[in-house]
N, C-alpha and C positions, 0 to 999 in steps of 0.2 A: 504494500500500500504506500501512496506517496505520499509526505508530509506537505504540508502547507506551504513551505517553500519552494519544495519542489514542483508544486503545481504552478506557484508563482514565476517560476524561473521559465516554465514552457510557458505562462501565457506570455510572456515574455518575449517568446521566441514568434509568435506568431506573425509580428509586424514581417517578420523578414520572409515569411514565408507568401504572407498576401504580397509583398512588393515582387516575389520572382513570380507567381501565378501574374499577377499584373502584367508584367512585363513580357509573359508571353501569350494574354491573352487567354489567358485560361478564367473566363471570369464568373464562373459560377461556383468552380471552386475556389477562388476568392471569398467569393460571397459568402460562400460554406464556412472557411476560416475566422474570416468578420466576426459571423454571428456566432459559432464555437465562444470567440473569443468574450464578446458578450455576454452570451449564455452564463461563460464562467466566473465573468464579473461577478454578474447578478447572483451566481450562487455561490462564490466563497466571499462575499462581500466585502470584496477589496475597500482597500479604503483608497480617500478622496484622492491623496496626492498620489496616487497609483492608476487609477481611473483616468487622471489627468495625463497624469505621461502616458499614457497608451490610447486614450479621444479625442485628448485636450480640452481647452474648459469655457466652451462655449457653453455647455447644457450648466457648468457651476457659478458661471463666470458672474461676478457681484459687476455694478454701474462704474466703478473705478478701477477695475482689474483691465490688463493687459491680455489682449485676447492671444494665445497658446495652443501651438497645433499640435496633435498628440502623433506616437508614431505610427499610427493608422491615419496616413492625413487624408482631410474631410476629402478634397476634391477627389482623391482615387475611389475614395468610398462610395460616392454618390456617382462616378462613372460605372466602378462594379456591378450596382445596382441597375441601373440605365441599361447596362449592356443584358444584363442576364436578365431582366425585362423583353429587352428588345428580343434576343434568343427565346426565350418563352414564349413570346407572342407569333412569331413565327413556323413554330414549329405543329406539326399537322398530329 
């Protein structure tokens, strides 16, 4: 069984893995990874300053904070998505 670190340490690892599917257009298993990665947020309840390095802190971000892009950055996120949309929708 893995400890709490060690789950921490792979989700960790995940950025690096959506950035190579990214890069070769593999985007639905991006997508896959993203939400994995989520998933795991939400269920070992990371905490904030962890959450933020791997989202960034738009969804925390107070009226005076400096807006921080996490190392899932948004814009790949939201083409991930767009694309494996777009593949979904086209397919028969």
């Amino acid at each position: 069984m893995l400890t709490v670190e060690q789950i921490r340490e792979k989700l960790f690892e995940l950025p690096k893995k959506f950035d190579q599917l990214c890069m070769a257009g593999e985007w639905k298993q991006a997508k896959h990874v993203y939400d994995t990665a989520v998933n795991i947020t939400v269920f070992m309840e990371l905490d904030l300053e962890d959450r933020i390095q791997l989202f960034g802190n738009r969804t925390y971000k107070e009226d005076d904070d400096e807006l921080k892009e996490g190392m899932f950055l948004e814009a790949r996120v939201l083409r991930v998505y767009r694309e494996s949309f777009k593949a979904d929708s086209t397919t028969a």
